[in-house]
DRENDO-1510 file (C-alpha; in Angstrom, 1 decimal, always signed):
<recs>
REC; n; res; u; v; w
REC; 1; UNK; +5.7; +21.9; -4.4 .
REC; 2; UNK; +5.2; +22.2; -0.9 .
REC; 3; UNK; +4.9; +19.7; +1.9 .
REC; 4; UNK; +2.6; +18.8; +4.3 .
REC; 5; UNK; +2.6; +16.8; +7.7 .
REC; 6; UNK; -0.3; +14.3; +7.5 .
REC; 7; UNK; -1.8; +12.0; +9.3 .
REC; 8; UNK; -0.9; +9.4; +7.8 .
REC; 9; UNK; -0.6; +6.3; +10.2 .
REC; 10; UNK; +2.4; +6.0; +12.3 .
REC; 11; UNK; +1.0; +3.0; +14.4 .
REC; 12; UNK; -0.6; +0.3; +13.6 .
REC; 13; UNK; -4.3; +0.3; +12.5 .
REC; 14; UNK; -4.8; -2.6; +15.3 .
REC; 15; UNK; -4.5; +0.9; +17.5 .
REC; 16; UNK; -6.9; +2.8; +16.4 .
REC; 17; UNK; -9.3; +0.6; +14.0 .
REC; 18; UNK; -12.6; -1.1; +15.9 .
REC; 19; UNK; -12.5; -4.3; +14.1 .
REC; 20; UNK; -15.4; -5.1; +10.9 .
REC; 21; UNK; -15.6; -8.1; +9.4 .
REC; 22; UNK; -16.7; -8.1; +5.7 .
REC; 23; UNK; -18.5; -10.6; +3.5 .
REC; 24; UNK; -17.9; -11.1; +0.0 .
REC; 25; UNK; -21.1; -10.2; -0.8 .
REC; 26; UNK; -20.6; -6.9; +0.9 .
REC; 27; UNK; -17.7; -6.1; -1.2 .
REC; 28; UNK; -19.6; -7.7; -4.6 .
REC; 29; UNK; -22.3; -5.4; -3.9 .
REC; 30; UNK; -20.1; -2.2; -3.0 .
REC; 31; UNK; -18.3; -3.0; -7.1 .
REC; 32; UNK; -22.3; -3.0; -8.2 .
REC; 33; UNK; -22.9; +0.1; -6.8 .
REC; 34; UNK; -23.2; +2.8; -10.0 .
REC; 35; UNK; -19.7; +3.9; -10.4 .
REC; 36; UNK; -20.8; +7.7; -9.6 .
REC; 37; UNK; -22.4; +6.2; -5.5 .
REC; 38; UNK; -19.3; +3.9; -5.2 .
REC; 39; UNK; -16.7; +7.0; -5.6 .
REC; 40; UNK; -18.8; +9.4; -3.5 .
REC; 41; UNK; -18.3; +6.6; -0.5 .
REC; 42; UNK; -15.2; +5.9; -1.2 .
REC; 43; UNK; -14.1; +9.8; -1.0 .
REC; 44; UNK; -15.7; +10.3; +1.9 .
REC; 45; UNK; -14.5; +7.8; +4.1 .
REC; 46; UNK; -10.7; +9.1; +2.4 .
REC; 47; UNK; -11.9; +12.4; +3.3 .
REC; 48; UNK; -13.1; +11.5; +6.9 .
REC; 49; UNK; -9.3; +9.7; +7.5 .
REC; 50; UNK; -6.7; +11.7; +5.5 .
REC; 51; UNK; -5.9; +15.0; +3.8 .
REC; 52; UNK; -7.5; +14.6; +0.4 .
REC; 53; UNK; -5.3; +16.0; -1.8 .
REC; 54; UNK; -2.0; +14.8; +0.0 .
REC; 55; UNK; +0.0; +11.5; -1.9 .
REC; 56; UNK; +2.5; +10.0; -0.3 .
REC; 57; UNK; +5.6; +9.5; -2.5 .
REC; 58; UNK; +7.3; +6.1; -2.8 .
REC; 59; UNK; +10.5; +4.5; -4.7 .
REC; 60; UNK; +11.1; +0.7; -5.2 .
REC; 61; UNK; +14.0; -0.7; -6.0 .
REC; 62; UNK; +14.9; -4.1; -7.0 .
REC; 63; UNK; +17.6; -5.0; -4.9 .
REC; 64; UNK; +18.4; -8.4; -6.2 .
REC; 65; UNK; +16.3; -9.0; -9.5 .
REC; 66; UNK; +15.9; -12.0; -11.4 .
REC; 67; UNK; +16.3; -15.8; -10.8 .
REC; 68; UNK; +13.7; -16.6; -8.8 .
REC; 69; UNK; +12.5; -19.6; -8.0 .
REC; 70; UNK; +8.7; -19.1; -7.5 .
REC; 71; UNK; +6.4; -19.8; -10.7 .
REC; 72; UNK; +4.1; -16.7; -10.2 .
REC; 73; UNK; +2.3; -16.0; -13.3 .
REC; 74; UNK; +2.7; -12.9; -13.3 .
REC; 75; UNK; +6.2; -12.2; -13.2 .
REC; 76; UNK; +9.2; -11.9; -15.5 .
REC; 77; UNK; +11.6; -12.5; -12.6 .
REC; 78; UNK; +10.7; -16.2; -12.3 .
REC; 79; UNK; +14.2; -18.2; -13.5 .
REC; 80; UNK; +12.0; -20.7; -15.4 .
REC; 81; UNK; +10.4; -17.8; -17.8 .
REC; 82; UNK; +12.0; -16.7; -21.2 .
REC; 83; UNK; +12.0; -13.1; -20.2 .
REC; 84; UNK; +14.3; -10.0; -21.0 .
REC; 85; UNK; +15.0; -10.1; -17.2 .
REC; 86; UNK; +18.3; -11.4; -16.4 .
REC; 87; UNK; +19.6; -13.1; -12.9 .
REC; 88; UNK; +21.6; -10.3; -11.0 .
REC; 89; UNK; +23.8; -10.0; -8.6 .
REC; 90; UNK; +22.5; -8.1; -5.3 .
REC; 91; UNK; +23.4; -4.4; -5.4 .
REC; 92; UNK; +26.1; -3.5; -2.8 .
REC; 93; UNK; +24.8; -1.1; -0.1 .
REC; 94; UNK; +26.6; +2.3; -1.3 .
REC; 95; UNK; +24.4; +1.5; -4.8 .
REC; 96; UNK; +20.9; +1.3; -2.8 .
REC; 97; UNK; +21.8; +4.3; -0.1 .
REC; 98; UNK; +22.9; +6.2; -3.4 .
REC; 99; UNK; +19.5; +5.4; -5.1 .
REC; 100; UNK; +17.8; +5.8; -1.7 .
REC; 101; UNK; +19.1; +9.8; -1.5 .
REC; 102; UNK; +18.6; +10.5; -5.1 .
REC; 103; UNK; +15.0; +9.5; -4.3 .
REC; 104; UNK; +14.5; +11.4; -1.4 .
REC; 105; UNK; +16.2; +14.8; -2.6 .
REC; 106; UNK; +13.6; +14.0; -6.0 .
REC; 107; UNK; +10.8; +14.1; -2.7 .
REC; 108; UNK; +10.2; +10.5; -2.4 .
REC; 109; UNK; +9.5; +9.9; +2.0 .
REC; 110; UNK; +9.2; +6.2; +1.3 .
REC; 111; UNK; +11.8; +3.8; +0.0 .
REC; 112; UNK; +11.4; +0.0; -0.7 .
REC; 113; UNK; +13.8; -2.4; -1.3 .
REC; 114; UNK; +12.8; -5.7; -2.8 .
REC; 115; UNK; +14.7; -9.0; -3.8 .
REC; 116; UNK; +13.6; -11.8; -6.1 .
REC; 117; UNK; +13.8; -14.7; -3.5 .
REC; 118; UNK; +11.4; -17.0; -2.5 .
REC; 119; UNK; +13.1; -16.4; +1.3 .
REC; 120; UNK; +16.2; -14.7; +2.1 .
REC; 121; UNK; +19.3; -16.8; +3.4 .
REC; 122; UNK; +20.9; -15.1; +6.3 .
REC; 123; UNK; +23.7; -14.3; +4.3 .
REC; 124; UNK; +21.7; -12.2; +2.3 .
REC; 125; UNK; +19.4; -10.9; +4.6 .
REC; 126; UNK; +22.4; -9.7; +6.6 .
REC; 127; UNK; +23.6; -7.3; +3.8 .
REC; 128; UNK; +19.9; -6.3; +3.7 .
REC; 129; UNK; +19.9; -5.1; +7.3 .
REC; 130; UNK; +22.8; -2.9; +6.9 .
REC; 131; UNK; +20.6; -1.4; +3.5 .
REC; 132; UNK; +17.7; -1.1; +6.1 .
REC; 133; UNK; +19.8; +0.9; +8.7 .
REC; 134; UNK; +21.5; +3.2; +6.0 .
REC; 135; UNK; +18.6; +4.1; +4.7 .
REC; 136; UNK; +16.5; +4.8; +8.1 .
REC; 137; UNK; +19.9; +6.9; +8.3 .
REC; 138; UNK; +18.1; +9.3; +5.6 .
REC; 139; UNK; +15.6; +10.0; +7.6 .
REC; 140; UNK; +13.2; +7.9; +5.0 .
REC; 141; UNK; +10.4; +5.7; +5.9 .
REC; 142; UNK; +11.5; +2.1; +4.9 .
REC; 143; UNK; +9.9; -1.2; +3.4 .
REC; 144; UNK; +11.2; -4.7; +2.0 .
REC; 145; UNK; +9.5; -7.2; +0.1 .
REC; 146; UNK; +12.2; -10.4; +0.1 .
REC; 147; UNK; +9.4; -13.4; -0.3 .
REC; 148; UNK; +8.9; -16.0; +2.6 .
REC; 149; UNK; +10.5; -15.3; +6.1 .
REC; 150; UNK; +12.1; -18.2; +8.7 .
REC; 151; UNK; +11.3; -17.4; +12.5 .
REC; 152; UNK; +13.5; -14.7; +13.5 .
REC; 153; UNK; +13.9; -13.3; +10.8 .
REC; 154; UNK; +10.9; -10.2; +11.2 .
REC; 155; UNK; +12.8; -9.8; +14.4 .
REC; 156; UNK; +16.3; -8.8; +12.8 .
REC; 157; UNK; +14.5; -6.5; +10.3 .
REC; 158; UNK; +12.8; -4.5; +13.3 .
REC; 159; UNK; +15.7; -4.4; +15.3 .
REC; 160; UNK; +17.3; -2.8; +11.7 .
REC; 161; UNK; +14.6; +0.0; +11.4 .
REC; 162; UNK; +12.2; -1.4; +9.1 .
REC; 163; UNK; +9.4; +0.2; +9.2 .
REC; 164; UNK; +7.1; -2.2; +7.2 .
REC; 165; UNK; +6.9; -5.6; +5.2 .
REC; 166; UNK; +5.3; -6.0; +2.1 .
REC; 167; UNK; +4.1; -9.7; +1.1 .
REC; 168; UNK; +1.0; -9.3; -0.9 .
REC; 169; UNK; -2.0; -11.9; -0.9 .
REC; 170; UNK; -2.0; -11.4; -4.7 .
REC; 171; UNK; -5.8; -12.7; -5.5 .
REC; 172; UNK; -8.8; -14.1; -3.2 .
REC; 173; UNK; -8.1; -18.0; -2.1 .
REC; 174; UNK; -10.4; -19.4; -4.5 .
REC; 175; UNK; -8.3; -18.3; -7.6 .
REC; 176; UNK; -4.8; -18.0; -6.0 .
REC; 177; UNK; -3.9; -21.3; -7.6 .
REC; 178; UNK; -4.1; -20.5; -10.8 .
REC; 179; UNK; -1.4; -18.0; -10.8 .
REC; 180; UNK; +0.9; -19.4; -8.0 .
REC; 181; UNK; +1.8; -23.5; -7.4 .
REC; 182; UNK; +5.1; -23.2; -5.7 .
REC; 183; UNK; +3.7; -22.0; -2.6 .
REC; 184; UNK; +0.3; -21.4; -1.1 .
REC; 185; UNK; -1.4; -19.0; -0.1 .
REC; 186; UNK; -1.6; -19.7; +3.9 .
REC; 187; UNK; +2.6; -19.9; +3.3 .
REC; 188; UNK; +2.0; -16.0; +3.0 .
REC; 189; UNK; -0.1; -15.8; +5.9 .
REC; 190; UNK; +2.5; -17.5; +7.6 .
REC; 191; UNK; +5.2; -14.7; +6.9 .
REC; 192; UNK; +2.4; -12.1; +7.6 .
REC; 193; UNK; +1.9; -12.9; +11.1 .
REC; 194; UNK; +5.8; -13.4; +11.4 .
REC; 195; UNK; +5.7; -9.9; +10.3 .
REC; 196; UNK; +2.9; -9.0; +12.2 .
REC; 197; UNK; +4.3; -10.9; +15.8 .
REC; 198; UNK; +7.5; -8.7; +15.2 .
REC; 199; UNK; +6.3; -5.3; +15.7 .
REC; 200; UNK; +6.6; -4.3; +11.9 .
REC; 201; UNK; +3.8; -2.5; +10.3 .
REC; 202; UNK; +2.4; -4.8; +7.2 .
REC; 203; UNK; +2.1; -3.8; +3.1 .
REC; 204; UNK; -0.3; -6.1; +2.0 .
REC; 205; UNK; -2.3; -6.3; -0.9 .
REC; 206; UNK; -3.1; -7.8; -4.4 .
REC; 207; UNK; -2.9; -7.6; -8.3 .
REC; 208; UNK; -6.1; -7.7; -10.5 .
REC; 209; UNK; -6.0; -8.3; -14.1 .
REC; 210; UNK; -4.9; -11.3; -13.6 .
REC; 211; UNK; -8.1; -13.1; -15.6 .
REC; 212; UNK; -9.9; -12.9; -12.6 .
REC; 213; UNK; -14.0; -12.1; -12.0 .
REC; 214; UNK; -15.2; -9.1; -10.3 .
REC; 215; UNK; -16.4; -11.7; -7.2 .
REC; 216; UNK; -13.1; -12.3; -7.0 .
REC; 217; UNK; -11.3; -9.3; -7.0 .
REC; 218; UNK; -14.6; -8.9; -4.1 .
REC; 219; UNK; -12.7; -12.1; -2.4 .
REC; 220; UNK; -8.9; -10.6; -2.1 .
REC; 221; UNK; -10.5; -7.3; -0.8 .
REC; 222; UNK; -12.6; -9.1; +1.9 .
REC; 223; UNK; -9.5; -11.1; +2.8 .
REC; 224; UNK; -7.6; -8.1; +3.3 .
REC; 225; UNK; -9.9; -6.2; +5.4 .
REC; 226; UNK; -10.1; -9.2; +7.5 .
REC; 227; UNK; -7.4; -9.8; +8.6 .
REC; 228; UNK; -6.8; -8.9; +12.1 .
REC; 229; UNK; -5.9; -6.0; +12.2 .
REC; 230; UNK; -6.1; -4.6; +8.1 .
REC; 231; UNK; -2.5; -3.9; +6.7 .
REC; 232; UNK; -1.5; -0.7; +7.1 .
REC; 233; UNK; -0.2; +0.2; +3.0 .
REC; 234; UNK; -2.1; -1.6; +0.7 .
REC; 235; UNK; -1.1; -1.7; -2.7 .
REC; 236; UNK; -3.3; -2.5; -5.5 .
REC; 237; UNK; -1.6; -3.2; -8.7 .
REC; 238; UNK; -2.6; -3.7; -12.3 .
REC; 239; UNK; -1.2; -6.7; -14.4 .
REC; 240; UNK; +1.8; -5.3; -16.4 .
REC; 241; UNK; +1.9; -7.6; -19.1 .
REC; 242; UNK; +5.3; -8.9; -19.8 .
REC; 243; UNK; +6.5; -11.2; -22.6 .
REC; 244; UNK; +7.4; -14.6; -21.5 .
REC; 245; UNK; +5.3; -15.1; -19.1 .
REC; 246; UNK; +2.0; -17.3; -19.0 .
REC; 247; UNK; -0.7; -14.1; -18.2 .
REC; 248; UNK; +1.0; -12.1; -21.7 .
REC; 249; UNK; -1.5; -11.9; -23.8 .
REC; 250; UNK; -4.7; -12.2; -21.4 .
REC; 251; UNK; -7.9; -9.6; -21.7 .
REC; 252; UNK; -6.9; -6.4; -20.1 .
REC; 253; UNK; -8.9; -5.2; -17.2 .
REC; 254; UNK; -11.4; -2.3; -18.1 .
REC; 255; UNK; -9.5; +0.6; -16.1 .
REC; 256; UNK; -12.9; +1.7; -14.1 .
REC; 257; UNK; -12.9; -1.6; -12.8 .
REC; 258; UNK; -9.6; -0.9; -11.0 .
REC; 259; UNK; -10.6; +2.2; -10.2 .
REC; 260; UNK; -13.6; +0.1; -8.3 .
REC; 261; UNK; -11.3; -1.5; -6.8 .
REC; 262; UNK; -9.4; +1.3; -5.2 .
REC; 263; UNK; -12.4; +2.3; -3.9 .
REC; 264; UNK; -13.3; -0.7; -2.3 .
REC; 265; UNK; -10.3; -0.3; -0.6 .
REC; 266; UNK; -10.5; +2.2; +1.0 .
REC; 267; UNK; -14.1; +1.8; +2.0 .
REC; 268; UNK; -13.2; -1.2; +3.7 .
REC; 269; UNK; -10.0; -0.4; +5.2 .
REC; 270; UNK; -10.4; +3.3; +5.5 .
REC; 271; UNK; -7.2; +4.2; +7.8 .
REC; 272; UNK; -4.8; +2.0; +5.5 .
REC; 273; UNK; -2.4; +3.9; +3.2 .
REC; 274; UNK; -3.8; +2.7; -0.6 .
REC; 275; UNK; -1.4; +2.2; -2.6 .
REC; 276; UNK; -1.6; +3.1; -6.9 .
REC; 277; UNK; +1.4; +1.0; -7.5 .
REC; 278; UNK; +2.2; -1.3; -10.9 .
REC; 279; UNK; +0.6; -0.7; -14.2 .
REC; 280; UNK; +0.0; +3.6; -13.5 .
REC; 281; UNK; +2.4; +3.8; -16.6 .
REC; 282; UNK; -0.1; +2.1; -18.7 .
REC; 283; UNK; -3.1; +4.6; -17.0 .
REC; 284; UNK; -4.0; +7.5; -18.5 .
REC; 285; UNK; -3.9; +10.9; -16.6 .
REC; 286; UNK; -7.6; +10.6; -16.2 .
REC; 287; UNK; -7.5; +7.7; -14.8 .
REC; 288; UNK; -4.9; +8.2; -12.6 .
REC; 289; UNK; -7.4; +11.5; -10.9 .
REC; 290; UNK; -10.4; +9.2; -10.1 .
REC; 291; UNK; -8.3; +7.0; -8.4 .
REC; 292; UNK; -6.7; +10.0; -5.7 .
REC; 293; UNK; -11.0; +10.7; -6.1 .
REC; 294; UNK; -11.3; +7.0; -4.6 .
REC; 295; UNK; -8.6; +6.8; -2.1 .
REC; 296; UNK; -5.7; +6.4; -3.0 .
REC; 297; UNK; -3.1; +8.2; -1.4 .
REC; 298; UNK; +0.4; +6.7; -2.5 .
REC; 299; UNK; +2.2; +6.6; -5.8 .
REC; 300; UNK; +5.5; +4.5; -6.8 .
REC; 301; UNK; +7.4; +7.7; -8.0 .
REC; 302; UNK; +10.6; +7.4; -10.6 .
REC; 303; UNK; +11.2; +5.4; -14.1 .
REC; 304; UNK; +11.1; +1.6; -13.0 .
REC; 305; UNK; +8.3; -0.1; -10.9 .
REC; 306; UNK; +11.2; -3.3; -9.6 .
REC; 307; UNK; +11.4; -4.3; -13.7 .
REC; 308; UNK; +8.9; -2.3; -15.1 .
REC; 309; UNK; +8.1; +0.6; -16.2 .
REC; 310; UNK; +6.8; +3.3; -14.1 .
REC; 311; UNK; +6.0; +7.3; -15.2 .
REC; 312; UNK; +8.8; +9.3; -14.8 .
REC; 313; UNK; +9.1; +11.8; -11.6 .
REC; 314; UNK; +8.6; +14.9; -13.7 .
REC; 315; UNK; +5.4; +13.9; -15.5 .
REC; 316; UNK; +4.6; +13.4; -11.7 .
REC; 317; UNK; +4.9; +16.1; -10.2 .
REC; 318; UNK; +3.4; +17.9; -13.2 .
REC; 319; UNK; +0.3; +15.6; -12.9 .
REC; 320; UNK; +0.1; +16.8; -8.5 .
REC; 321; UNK; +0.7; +20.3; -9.9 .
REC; 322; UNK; -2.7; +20.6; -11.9 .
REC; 323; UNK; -4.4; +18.5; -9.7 .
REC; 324; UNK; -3.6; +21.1; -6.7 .
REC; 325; UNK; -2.0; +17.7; -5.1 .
REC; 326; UNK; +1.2; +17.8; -2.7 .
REC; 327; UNK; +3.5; +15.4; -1.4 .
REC; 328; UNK; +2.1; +13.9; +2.2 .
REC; 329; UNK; +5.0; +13.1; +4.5 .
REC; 330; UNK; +4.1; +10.8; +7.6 .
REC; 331; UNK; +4.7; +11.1; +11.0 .
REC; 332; UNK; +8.2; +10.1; +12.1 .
REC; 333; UNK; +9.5; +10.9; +8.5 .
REC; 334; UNK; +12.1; +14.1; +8.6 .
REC; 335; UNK; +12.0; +16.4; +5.3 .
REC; 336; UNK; +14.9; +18.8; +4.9 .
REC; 337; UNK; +13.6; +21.9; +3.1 .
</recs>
């Protein structure tokens, strides 16, 4: 496949986005709209902002998985959950800059490196800086998700290379405590603006399937296109379901409602990179299409989504290949051809 140079953002939004506030009720009413009207907006606004048929390809790997502290209700890496995940050790750097070039010679730009902590120690998030420097040695856009930061601590990653920090709102405020207890959701905020006050761009976004209404899949959409500015990657991520944990077994979410919500996305927050990230395994192909239709313009790409399952680079690339799609690359990001 070839490769193109997009414009995908390579500063923050807060440089080139005139601020909109957005109601809930805004956002309720955009997921009312018949599903045909809502896609049609959606695409344009995609359209007006980026190279429709470019996706930006993205690895993630669990750097340190299982063991967690945290009581999310979502995830099999919480120590107090009887999952098949077991408590690891933290990879050594030569493992994640090994993983890091096999992704980026299988065309991933974008590697992210995430760690089942509720904070990093500086122990730890000293190793992580010299993964964060090796990797920016490859020429590939970076990204870490390692729960809560301390003061300072956004400072070190920048000073690394990191190019952006993912800490996702999961759900709109109202419902957030039903998933989460061990922290809040203004204890996110708190490392978002420590992200934010650093100079890093923010990855920011939210699961749905969770058990949650459509008003309030409305609610973590309006949060996220308020905040000031938007994230620049939003991810939007479907439930995987995962034995052990208290959300197994819950009513799946009808897949054209998370298409809705990709499309919601990008309406509101139309210069963000939107993420299709956990749960594509479970999509079909179809599927899959109408969401690149309604924004989305970034795919997890390999066999594991952190400890899930994620559709294998080949069926990939096959899937681009009949949809006439190509790999975007984003400013500042070197390919070697």
């Amino acid at each position: 496949m070839d490769t193109v140079t997009n414009n995908a953002p390579a500063t923050s939004v807060a440089d080139t986005v005139r601020r909109q506030m957005w109601s809930v009720e805004q956002i309720a009413a955009l997921f009312d709209l018949p599903f045909n009207d809502l896609i049609h907006r959606a695409h344009e606004v995609h359209r007006q902002n980026f190279d429709p048929n470019a996706v930006q390809l993205s690895t993630l790997l669990s750097i340190k998985t299982g063991g967690c502290a945290e009581d999310c209700g979502y995830c099999p890496q919480a120590a107090r959950y009887h999952t098949t995940v077991d408590n690891e050790d933290m990879l050594g750097v030569d493992a994640v800059v090994a993983a890091a070039r096999a992704a980026k010679d299988n065309g991933a730009t974008r590697f992210c490196m995430g760690a089942a902590w509720r904070g990093p120690k500086q122990r730890d998030l000293t190793r992580v800086i010299d993964m964060v420097k090796a990797v920016r040695g490859l020429g590939m856009e970076t990204c870490a998700t390692l729960g809560m930061l301390k003061p300072g601590q956004a400072e070190q990653l920048k000073s690394a290379g990191l190019d952006y920090y993912n800490h996702n709102l999961d759900t709109a405020p109202e419902f957030y405590g039903n998933i989460i207890s061990t922290r809040t959701q203004e204890d996110r905020l708190d490392t978002l603006a420590e992200v934010r006050n650093a100079g890093l761009h923010v990855c920011c976004g939210g699961i749905v399937g969770m058990g949650e209404t459509r008003r309030v899949r409305a609610g973590l959409i309006a949060e996220l296109a308020n905040l000031d500015p938007y994230p620049e990657s939003v991810p939007i991520n479907n439930l995987v379901q995962v034995e052990g944990t208290p959300l197994h077994g819950i009513a799946k979410l009808d897949l054209f409602e998370f298409v809705r919500t990709i499309a919601c996305a990008r309406i509101t927050m139309p210069k963000a990179m939107v993420r299709l990230s956990a749960g594509r395994q479970e999509m079909p192909e179809g599927i899959q299409a109408l969401c690149f239709l309604a924004g989305a313009n970034s795919i997890f790409y390999g066999d594991k989504l952190l400890t899930t399952g994620n559709p294998e680079a080949a069926r990939d690339r096959d899937l681009m290949d009949r949809l006439g799609m190509y790999p975007l690359v984003p400013a500042g990001v070197k390919r070697e051809e």
